[in-house]
C-alpha positions as CSV (number, residue, x, y, z in Angstrom):
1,X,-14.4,-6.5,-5.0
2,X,-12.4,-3.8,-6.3
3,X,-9.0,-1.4,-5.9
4,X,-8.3,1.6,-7.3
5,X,-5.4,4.3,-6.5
6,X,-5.4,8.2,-7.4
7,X,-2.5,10.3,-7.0
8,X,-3.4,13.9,-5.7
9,X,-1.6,17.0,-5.5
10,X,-2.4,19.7,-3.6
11,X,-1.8,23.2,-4.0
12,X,0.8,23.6,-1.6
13,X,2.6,20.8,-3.8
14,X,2.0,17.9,-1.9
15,X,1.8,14.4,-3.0
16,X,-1.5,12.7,-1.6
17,X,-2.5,8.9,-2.5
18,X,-5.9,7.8,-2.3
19,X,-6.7,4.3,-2.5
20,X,-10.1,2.9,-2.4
21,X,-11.4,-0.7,-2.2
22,X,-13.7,-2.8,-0.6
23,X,-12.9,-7.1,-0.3
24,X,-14.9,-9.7,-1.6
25,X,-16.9,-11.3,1.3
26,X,-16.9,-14.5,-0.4
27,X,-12.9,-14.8,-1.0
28,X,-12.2,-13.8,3.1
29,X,-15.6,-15.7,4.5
30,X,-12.9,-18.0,6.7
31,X,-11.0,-14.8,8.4
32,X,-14.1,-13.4,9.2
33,X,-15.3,-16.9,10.5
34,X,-11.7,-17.0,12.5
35,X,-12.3,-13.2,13.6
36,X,-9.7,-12.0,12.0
37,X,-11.5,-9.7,9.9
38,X,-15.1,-8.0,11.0
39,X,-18.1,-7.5,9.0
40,X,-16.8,-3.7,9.4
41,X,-13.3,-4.6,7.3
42,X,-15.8,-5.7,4.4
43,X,-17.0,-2.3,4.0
44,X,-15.8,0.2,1.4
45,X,-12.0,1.5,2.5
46,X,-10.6,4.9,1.7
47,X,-7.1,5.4,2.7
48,X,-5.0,8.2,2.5
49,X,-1.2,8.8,2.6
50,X,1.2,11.3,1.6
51,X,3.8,10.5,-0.4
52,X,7.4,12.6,-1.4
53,X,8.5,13.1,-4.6
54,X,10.3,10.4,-5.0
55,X,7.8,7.5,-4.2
56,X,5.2,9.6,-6.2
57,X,7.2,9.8,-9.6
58,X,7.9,5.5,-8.9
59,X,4.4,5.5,-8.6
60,X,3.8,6.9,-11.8
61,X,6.5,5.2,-13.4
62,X,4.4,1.7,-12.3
63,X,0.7,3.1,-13.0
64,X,1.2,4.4,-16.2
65,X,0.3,1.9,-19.6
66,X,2.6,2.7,-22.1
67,X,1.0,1.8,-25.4
């Protein structure tokens, strides 16, 4: 139902992603019919991970809209 990523960093100079979502129950109705999804997996996600330098400047370089 929807996805979004924000790139945090912390004081200490860290590079933290947070992604949110949540699925669609309609589009994944047969994995949680098959079991493998739960009603739990259809709740709203929040993820966290860090990232290094690197992997948060590519990041940026794919997030960004140029106009």
């Amino acid at each position: 139902m929807y996805y979004n990523e924000n790139l945090l960093k912390t004081t200490d100079g860290e590079y933290i992603l947070e992604t949110n979502y949540r699925l669609n129950p309609q589009y994944y109705a047969d994995d949680i019919e098959r079991g493998f999804l739960s009603e739990e997996d259809l709740q709203p996600q929040k993820r966290y991970r860090v990232l290094s330098e690197q992997e948060a400047d590519a990041w940026l370089e794919e997030s960004i809209w140029q106009v």
